[in-house]
C-alpha positions in Angstrom: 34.0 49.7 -65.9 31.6 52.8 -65.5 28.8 53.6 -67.9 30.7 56.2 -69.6 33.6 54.3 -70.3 31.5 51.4 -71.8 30.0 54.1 -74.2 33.0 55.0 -75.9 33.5 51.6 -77.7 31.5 51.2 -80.5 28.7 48.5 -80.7 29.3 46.1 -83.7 26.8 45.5 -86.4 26.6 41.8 -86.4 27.7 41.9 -90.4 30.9 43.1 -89.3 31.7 40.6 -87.0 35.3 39.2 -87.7 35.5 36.1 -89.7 37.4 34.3 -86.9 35.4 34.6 -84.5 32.5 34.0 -86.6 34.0 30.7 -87.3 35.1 30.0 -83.9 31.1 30.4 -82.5 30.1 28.4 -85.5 32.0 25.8 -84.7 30.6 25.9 -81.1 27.1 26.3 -81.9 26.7 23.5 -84.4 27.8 21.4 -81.5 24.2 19.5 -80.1 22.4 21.4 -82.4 22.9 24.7 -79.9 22.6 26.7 -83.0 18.5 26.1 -83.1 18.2 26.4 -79.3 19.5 30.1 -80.1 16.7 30.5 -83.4 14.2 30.4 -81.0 15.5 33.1 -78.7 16.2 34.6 -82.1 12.3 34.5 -82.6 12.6 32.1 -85.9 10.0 29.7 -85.8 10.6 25.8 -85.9 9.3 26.0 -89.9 12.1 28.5 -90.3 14.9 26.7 -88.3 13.9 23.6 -90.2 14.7 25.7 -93.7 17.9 26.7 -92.2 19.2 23.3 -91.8 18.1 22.0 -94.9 20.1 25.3 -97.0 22.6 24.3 -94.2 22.9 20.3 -95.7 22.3 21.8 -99.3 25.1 24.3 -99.4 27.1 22.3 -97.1 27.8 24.9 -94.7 27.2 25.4 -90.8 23.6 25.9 -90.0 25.0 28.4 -87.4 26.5 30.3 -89.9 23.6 30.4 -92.3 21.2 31.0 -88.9 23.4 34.3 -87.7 23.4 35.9 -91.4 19.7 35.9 -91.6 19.8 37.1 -88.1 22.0 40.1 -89.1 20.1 40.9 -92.1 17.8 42.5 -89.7 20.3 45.1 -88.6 21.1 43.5 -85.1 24.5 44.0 -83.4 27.0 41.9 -81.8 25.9 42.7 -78.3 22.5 41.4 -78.8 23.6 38.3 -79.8 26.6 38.3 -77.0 22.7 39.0 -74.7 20.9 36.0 -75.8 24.0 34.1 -75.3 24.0 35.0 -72.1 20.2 33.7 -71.5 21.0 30.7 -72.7 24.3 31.1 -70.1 26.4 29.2 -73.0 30.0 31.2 -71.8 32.2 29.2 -74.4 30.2 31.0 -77.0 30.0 34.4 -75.2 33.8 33.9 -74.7 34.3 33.8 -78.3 32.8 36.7 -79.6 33.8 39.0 -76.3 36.4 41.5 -78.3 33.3 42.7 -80.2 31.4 43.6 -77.1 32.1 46.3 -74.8 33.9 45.2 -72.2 31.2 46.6 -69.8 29.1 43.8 -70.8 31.9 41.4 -70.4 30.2 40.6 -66.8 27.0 39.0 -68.6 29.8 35.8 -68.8 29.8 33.5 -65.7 32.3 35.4 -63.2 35.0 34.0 -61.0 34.3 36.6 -58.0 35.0 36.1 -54.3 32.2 34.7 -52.0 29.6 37.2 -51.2 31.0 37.0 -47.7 34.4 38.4 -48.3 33.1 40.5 -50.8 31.3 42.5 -47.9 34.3 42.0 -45.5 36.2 43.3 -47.9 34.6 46.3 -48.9 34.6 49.3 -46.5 30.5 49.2 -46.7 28.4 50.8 -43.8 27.8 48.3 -40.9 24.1 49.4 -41.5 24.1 47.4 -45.1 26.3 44.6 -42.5 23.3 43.0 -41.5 20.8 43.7 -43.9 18.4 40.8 -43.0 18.5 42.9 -39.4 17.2 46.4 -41.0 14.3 44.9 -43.8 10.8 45.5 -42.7 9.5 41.7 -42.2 7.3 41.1 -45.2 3.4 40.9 -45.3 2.4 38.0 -42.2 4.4 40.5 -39.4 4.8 43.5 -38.5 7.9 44.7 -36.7 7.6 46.5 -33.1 11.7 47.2 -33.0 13.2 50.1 -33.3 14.2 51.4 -36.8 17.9 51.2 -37.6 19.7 54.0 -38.2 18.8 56.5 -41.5 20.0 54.9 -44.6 20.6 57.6 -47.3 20.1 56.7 -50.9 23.9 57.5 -51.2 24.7 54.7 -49.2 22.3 52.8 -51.2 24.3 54.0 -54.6 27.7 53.9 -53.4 27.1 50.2 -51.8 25.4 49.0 -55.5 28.7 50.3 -57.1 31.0 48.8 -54.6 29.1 45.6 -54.4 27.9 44.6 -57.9 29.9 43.7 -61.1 26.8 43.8 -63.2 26.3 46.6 -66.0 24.6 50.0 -65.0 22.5 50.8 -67.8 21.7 54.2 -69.1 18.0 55.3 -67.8 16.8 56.7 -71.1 17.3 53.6 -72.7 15.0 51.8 -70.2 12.5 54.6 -70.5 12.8 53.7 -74.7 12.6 50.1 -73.9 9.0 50.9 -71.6 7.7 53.4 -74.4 8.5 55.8 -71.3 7.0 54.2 -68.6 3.8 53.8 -70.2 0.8 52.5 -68.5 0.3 49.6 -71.0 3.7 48.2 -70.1 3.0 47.7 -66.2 3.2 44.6 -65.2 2.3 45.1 -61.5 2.1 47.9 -58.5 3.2 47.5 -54.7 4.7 49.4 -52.3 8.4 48.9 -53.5 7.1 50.6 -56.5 6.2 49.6 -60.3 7.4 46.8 -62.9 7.3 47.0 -66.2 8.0 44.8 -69.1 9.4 46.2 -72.1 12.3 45.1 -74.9 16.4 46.3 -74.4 18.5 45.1 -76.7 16.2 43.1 -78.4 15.4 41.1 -75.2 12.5 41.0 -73.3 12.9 42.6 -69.9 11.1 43.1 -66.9 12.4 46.4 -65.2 11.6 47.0 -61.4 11.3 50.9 -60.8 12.0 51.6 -57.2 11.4 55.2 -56.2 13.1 56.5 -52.8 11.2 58.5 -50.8 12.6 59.3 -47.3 9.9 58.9 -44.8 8.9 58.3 -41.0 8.5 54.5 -41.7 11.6 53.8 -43.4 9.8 51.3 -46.0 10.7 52.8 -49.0 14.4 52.7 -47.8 13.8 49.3 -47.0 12.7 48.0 -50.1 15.8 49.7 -51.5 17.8 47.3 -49.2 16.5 44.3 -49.8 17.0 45.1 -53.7 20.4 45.4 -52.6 20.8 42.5 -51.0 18.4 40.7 -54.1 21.2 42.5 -56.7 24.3 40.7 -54.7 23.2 37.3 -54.5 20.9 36.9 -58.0 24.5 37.9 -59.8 26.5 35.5 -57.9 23.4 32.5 -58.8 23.8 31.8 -62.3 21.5 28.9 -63.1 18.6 27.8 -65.3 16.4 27.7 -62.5 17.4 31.4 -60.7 15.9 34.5 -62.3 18.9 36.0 -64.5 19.4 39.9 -63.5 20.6 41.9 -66.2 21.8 45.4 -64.8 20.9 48.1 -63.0 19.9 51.8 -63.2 20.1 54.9 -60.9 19.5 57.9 -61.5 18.5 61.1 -58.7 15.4 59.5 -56.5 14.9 56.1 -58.9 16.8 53.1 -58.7 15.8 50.5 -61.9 16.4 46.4 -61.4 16.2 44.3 -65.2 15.6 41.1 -64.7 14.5 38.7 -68.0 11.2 38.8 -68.1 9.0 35.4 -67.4 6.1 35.1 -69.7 4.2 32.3 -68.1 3.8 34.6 -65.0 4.0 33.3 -61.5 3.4 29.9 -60.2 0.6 32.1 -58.0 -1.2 33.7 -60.7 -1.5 30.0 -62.2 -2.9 27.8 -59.2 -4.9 30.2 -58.6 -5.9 30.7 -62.7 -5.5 35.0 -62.4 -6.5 36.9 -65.4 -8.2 33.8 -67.1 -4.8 31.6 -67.4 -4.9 28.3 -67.7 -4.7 25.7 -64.9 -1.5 23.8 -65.4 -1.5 20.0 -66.7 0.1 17.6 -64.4 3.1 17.2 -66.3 3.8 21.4 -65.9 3.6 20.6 -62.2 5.9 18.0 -62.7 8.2 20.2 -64.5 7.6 22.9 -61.9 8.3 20.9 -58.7 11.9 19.7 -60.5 12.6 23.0 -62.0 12.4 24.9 -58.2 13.9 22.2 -56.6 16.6 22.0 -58.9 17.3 25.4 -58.6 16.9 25.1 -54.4 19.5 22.3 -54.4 21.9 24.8 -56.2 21.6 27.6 -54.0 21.9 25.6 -50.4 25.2 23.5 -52.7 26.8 25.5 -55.0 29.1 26.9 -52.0 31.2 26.7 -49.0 28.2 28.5 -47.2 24.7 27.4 -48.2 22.8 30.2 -50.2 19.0 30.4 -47.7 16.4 32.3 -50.1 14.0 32.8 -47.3 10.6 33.1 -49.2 10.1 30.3 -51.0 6.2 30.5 -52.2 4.1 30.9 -55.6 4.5 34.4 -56.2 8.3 34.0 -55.9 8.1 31.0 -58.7 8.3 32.5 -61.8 7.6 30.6 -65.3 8.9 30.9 -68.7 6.9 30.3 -72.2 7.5 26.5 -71.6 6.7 26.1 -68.1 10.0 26.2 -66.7 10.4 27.8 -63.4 13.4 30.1 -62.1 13.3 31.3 -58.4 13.4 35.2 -58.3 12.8 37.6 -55.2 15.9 37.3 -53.3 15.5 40.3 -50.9 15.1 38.2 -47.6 18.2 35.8 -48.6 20.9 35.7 -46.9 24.4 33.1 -46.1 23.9 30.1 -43.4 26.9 28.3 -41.8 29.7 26.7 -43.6 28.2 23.3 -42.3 24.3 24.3 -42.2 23.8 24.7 -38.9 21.2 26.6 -37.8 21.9 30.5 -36.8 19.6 32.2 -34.4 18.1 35.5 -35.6 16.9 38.5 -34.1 13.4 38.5 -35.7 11.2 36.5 -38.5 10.9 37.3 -42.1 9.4 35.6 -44.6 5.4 34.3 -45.3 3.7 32.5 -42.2 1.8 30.1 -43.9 5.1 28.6 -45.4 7.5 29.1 -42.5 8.2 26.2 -40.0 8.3 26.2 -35.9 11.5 26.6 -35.3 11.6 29.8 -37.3 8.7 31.3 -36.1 9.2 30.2 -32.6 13.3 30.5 -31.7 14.1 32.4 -35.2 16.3 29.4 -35.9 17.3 29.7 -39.8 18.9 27.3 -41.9 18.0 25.8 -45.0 15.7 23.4 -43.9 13.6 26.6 -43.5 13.7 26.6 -47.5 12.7 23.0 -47.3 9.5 23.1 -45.2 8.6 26.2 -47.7 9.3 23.8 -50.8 6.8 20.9 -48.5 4.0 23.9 -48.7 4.4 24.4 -52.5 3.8 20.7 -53.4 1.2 20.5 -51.2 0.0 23.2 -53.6 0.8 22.0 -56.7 -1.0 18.7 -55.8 -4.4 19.6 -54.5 -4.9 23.5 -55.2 -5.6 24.5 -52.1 -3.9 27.7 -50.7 -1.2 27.7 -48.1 -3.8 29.3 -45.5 -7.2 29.3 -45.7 -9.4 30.6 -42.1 -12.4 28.7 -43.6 -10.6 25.2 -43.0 -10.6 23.4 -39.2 -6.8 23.8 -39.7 -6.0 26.9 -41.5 -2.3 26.3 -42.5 -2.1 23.7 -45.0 0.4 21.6 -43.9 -1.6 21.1 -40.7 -4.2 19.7 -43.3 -2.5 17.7 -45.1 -0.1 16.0 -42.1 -2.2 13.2 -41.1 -3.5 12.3 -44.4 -2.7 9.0 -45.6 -1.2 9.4 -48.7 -1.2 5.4 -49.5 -4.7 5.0 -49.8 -6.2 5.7 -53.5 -9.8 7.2 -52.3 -7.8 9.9 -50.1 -5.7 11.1 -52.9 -8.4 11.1 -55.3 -10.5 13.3 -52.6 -7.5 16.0 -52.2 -6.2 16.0 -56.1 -6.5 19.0 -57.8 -9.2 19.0 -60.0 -8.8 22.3 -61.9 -6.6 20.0 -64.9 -7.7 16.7 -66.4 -5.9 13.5 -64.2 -5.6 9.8 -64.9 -3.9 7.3 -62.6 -0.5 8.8 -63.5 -1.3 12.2 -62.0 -2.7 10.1 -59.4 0.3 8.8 -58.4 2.2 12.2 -58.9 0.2 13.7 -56.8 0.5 11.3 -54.3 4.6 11.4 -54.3 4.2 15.4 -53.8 2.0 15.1 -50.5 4.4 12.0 -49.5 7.3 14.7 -50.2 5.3 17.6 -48.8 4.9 15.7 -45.6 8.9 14.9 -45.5 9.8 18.0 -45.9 7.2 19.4 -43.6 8.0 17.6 -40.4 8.0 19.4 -37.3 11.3 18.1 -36.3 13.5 19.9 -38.9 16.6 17.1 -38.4 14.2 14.7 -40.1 13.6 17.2 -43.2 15.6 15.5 -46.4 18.3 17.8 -48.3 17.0 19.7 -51.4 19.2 16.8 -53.1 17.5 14.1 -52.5 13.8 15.6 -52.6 15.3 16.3 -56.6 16.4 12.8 -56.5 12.6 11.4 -55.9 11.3 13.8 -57.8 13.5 13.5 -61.2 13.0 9.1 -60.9 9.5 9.3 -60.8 8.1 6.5 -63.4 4.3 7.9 -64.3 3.0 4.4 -63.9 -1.2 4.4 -64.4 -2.3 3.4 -61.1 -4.5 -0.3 -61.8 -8.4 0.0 -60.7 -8.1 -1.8 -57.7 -11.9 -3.5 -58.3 -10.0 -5.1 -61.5 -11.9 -3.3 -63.8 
């Protein structure tokens, strides 16, 4: 459904929403307390949610119900709460409160779409878009020396989005109201893709990624616009706790406008390396971070007939909500192995050096142990500190550094530890699982890499037992 269409139904105050369905997402919500899971989204504090069960218990009535009247007392629609719904990616709920939403937004709920692959075989797209990993400039370690695919126009870029995606296109002026137009105080970060912002839509918390499209000589602002493209089709078929969500799009003459939720906690970058004063994160965050990502990695390489290969798995690409929890974002080098994994030879490398494996670099072989060595580099990070490359180190890339460390003996584990966070013997022997997993998943022979599976496997049955003093102290 186009934009226009969408904005000839009516939004819903929430006060108006019918009593069946009311009672039909009451009835849902109440089930495993939901219902305060979606107070917190709602902004309530836990003193508040508290209240709301105990008028809930006196009045004998459903603490959903009593939390969605307060809500609406604060003159909030039905699609607002059809959004945060949607965060919480609870479709029995969105399902039942869908005939009071425009049906544009109807896509927000899980979808039941063809694979990516026969979406693009079936749609009469340019064979430039084809093979879109083929056309990207390779990202920040190289520099490509072929020739420049053909000129994309930002036609092809516009007509492709509206072929491709079944996500909402959402008016620009409400994205320039959600940024307080574009403001300066609402940037969250500059490169040469462009600008993101952070701003509110819909009472939500967005971060919006402005894209400008300039047509030059060295094609990287057309670039960028494809691998946005390509980040668009795959982050709307990857619906999981642990993917970035991607709310809609925007284009509009020479800009083109990606929302994506926005993640307080920043990136898993900014906090290893403690940017703009934050915090060093406690061992138990790193423990929730290593699951979290690898949760989310096990999905993406399982969760079809063809294993989903994100490419660029690093810190900056590890983003962290209010509580720590990670979701994978930045799919613009992504792209569809073999039905049984095997490895695909490439024309040319992508990706970031320092967390890229032989094989790749040397005979472009891709598959998803590729996302597997990267995942190696990131708990080596996570347990010592120390950054993927470093030229002041005998062996710059870190998993060089780390390869012949013996993992099993205490005094080398307390020498490499990270020692930005306060450790006892438990994060002693967390840290020592994630170099012993590091180095698994870093081997040079990529047949003995494990499966995203069972690195989760290890990670989610690890026991925090305190290490004994081996003196007997």
């Amino acid at each position: 459904m186009t934009t226009s269409t969408a904005q000839q139904v009516d939004h819903i105050d929430l006060t108006k929403l019918p009593v069946h369905e009311k009672t039909k997402l009451c009835a849902i919500l109440d089930q495993n307390e939901t219902w305060a899971e979606l107070g917190k989204l709602m902004m309530f504090n836990a003193f508040e949610i508290m209240e709301m069960q105990t008028e809930a218990d006196r009045k004998r009535k459903s603490p959903s119900e009593v939390l969605i009247t307060k809500w609406s007392r604060h003159g909030h629609i039905v699609t607002e709460l059809f959004k945060l719904l949607s965060i919480m990616q609870h479709y029995q709920a969105m399902e039942a409160i869908k005939h009071s939403v425009p049906s544009a937004y109807h896509i927000w709920i899980k979808p039941v779409q063809p694979h990516i692959s026969r979406l693009i075989n079936g749609q009469q797209i340019s064979s430039k878009l084809q093979n879109i990993h083929e056309n990207v400039q390779q990202s920040q370690i190289f520099q490509s020396r072929q020739d420049r695919p053909n000129v994309v126009t930002k036609n092809d870029i516009k007509d492709s989005l509206r072929e491709l995606l079944n996500i909402p296109e959402i008016p620009i002026d409400e994205l320039a109201f959600a940024t307080n137009n574009w403001s300066e105080e609402n940037v969250l970060g500059k490169g040469g893709f462009g600008t993101v912002y952070k701003g509110e839509w819909l009472s939500t918390k967005v971060a919006i990624k402005k894209l400008e499209y300039r047509e030059s000589r060295s094609g990287t602002s057309r670039d960028y616009l494809l691998q946005s493209l390509n980040e668009l089709r795959h982050l709307n078929h990857c619906r999981h706790d642990n993917i970035l969500p991607i709310y809609g799009y925007s284009l509009k003459d020479e800009t083109c406008l990606v929302v994506y939720q926005l993640m307080p906690g920043g990136s898993l970058e900014e906090r290893l390396s403690r940017k703009n004063g934050s915090e060093a994160l406690t061992w138990p965050q790193r423990w929730t971070v290593s699951k979290g990502t690898a949760r989310g990695l096990q999905y993406l390489h399982r969760f079809s007939q063809k294993p989903l290969i994100h490419g660029d798995i690093k810190p900056a690409n590890i983003l962290l909500d209010t509580c720590g929890e990670p979701k994978i974002g930045d799919f613009g080098l992504s792209r569809e192995g073999h039905i049984k994994d095997d490895y695909q030879e490439l024309s040319r490398v992508f990706g970031t050096k320092p967390y890229l494996p032989k094989e790749f670099l040397n005979s472009h072989l891709f598959s998803t142990k590729v996302d597997v060595f990267s995942f190696g580099v990131v708990l080596f990070e996570l347990a010592t500190g120390f950054k993927a490359y470093d030229k002041s180190r005998k062996l710059p890339f870190l998993y060089d550094h780390l390869s012949k460390l013996d993992e099993s003996l205490l005094e080398n584990i307390t020498r490499v530890i990270d020692k930005s966070t306060v450790s006892d013997g438990a994060c002693l022997n967390l840290c020592q699982l994630m170099i012993y997993l590091g180095k698994k998943c870093c081997d040079h022979n990529p047949n003995y890499r494990p499966d995203m599976a069972s690195v989760l496997k290890a990670l989610e049955t690890f026991n925090p037992v305190i290490v004994m003093n081996t003196n007997g102290n």
